[in-house]
Structures are given as C-alpha cells and as structure tokens.
Steps between C-alpha positions, in 0.01 A plus 500: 500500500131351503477611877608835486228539157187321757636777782446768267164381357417449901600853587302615177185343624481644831631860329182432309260391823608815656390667274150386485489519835603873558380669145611833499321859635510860392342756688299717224489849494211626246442829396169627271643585145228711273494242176780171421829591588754421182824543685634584847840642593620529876777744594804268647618809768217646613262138583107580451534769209300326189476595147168324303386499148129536463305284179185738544640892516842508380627581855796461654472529867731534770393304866627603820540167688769557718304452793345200440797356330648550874223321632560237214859439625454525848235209529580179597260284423460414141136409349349851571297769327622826599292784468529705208573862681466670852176653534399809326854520292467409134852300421436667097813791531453629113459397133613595188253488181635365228367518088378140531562149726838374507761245656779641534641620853819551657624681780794702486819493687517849640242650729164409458491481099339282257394411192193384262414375142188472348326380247503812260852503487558748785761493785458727818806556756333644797648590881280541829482801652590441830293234720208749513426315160437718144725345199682701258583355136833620465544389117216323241666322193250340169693181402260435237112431451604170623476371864788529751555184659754499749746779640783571769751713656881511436635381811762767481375813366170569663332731180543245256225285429450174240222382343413193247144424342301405191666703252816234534761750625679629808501862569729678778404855651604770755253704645697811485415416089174508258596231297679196524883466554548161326291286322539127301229413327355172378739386802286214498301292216156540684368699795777543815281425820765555724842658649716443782803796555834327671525646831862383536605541153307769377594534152298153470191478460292191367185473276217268422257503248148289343802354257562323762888655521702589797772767407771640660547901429875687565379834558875619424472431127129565486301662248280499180713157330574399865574042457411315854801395696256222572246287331351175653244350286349189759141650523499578123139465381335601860522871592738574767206708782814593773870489608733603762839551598603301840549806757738238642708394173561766267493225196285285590123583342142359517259491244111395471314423192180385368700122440337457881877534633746689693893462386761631657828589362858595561614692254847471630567175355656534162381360185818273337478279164781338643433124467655431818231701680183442302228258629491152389201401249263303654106433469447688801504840271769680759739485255278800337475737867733784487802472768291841675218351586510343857145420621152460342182501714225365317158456593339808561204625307533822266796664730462885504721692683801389703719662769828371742468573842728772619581315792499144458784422234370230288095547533299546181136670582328436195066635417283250293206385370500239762582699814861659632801227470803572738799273436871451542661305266757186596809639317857375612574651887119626536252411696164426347106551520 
C-alpha cells in the first residue's frame, strides 16, 4: 500500500528530526594515564576496577574507580565532566611490569584475577591481594618471541587461561602448570588478533585472525591437528581486529574487521546444499552470503575492538578510528538503533 510506505517515510523523518534536535550526551569521567593507553578492561562485578595497557613502560596497571564509578552512575544529568578522584586519594591501586608493551587483557572469572600478553611473547596470570592493593603473578608462560595478542578466561574453570597471537596458534594453560596444557598451532594462516570463550557453551570458543578468518574451536576434540568446527570466510582479505559471543544468545557472534564492518552471526542456522533451501542467484551477490550471517554494519572507519552490552540484549558498543559507535541492529522481533 502506497499510504502505509509515505506513513513510514513520514515517521522516518521526524525519527530523524528528533534526532537532530536532541543529539545525544555522556557524562565523561577522565582519569590521567602515564603514556597512550593500548587497551582497557573493566571488571563486570565489581563496577570501577580497571585494568590498562601502557605504550610507554610496559605496565599493566590496576585503577581503583569504584568510587567515582558510583558517582558516575548515580548522576543524573548527562553532559558532565566528573572529577577524576576525591581529593588526596590516587584512584592507581597497583601494576604489574611486564617484559615489554602489550594488548592483551582479560579479567578472570574468579576473584579478582586476570590476565596479560605482551609483545615478547609473555603471558602473566596475576590475583590482587586484597583491596589494600599489591598484585601477585600467580603463573608466567613464554608463547614464543612473538607478540600475544589477545587472551581470556574459561568461563568454567577459573585457572585456565587462553591465549592467541602472532605466532598463528592457540595455546591453553592452567596456572597450577609451567607449560601449556594444549596447543594448535598454525590454527590460523596469519596472525590471530583475537578470542572470544563461550560463556554458555564453554567448550566453544571462536577465533579471528589478519587472514581475515573467523573459526569456530571444540575444545572437546582439541589439540595439536585440532580442524575448526567453524570457518566463515566473508572478511577474507581484511584482518578480522575483534569478536564476541552474545552474553544473551549463546550462538549468536559478532565480529569486527579492518573491511570497515561489523557482522553478526548465528551460528545456529545450519549450512544445507539442499536446493530447496539455497538462495536464488541474482545480481544482487546474496546468493554468495552464508545462511549464518544475519546483519552487516558498514560504515565505520578502521573498527578496533567491539563488545555487547551485558545488559541491553541486542546493543553492539563498538571503538574506532572515527569515535565510539553504539548500535542495535533491526533483526526480525528486535527493536533497533
């Protein structure tokens, strides 16, 4: 019906005017960092604890901003600078130095735990002792001489720690071990930037590397010859920088890449030959886009890092060259953004 299309172009003009009219706020809380910060990592139970990676002194340090993340939450009005720490209390609760600069950072799921990669091929496990600050590194692993690029916690077993990198391969440890547990190497063509461990189904955990490669790991028949469960080939030819399992869908997964976009997938969906189910050819290229992949935002600029919201099923927070993107994408019985 030609009415019913004007009604919706009507409704998505004055969406649009609303817009302009109210652009959105954030209220800004800024803390001093010695040097560029390469990553961040917030802890999601205990709000205002903050892991950073230093560029300039191969640091990892731990920030005590419970306080102020209080503050954060409790103020109403958006648009504000908060100030950076109560007077004479420095929010900096301990660091860990590390054999060079790295990006990899994770916290862990038991206590307060976490862990770091660097550059040299070195991964720390470290715990807090106690909130009067002081960090202990509870297990250091070498990978290789090359860099560590990404690494996480087993959602179920609280020792046990992954980590992926430039020397192509995944390597699993237990900090109650020197050396590592399981390994695959060459898991990936090319460098693997990133990891994301399947909270829900935790023998699952998903991979991306600079071959541009998302891959799909079944830790119960994992080892040294180990074949991906998985392998989605869309961004092949752009490095894959980030991914994540949806907290809210245990197969449904994001993933960023240097291609300037952000798909999403469900990895429920199966993949059938059948002619009955495949897509029709057409000059539209669909016909080509696996049956998993449900949603591809485009337009950012050199995406980075990526994360779902824990609370808002649905919302995508993604870091850029061009600022921080937040969207929800219009998928069948969702709201969008």
């Amino acid at each position: 019906d030609d009415r019913d299309d004007d009604d919706d172009d009507r409704d998505m003009d004055q969406d649009s005017d609303d817009d302009d009219e109210h652009p959105p706020e954030a209220t800004v809380l800024e803390v001093p960092h010695p040097g560029a910060v390469r990553r961040v990592a917030a802890h999601q139970e205990q709000r205002g604890l903050v892991l950073t990676w230093s560029d300039d002194d191969a640091t990892v340090r731990l920030w005590d901003l419970r306080a102020e993340t209080a503050a954060y939450c409790a103020e109403a009005a958006p648009g504000k600078v908060l100030p950076s720490s109560p007077a004479k209390r420095s929010p900096l609760l301990s660091s860990v130095a590390a054999s060079a600069p790295g990006y990899a950072l994770a916290w862990g799921t038991q206590d307060v735990t976490f862990a770091a990669g660097d550059d040299a091929g070195t991964v720390l496990a470290c715990s807090l002792r106690g909130d009067s600050g002081g960090t202990e590194v509870i297990a250091k692993w070498r990978t290789s001489q090359k860099s560590v690029e990404d690494v996480a916690f087993s959602p179920t077993e609280p020792t046990v720690v992954m980590a992926v990198g430039a020397d192509k391969g995944i390597s699993v440890y237990d900090t109650r071990h020197r050396g590592p547990m399981l390994r695959r190497p060459e898991a990936h063509a090319d460098d693997v930037n990133c990891l994301s461990w399947n909270a829900a189904v935790s023998y699952l955990v998903a991979t991306g590397g600079d071959d541009g490669l998302l891959q799909v790991w079944d830790l119960r028949a994992f080892g040294a010859t180990a074949k991906p469960v998985g392998k989605f080939d869309y961004h092949a030819g752009h490095a894959i920088t980030s991914l994540q399992w949806d907290p809210s869908d245990e197969s449904a997964i994001a993933v960023a890449a240097d291609d300037n976009a952000v798909t999403l997938w469900d990895l429920s969906v199966e993949d059938t030959n059948d002619a009955s189910s495949s897509r029709p050819a057409g000059s539209d290229g669909l016909s080509n886009l696996p049956p998993q992949l449900l949603f591809v935002h485009q337009g950012l600029h050199d995406p980075k890092e990526l994360k779902h919201h824990p609370q808002i099923p649905g919302l995508v927070v993604t870091t850029a060259s061009d600022g921080l993107n937040l969207f929800i994408p219009a998928l069948e019985g969702r709201a969008s953004l």
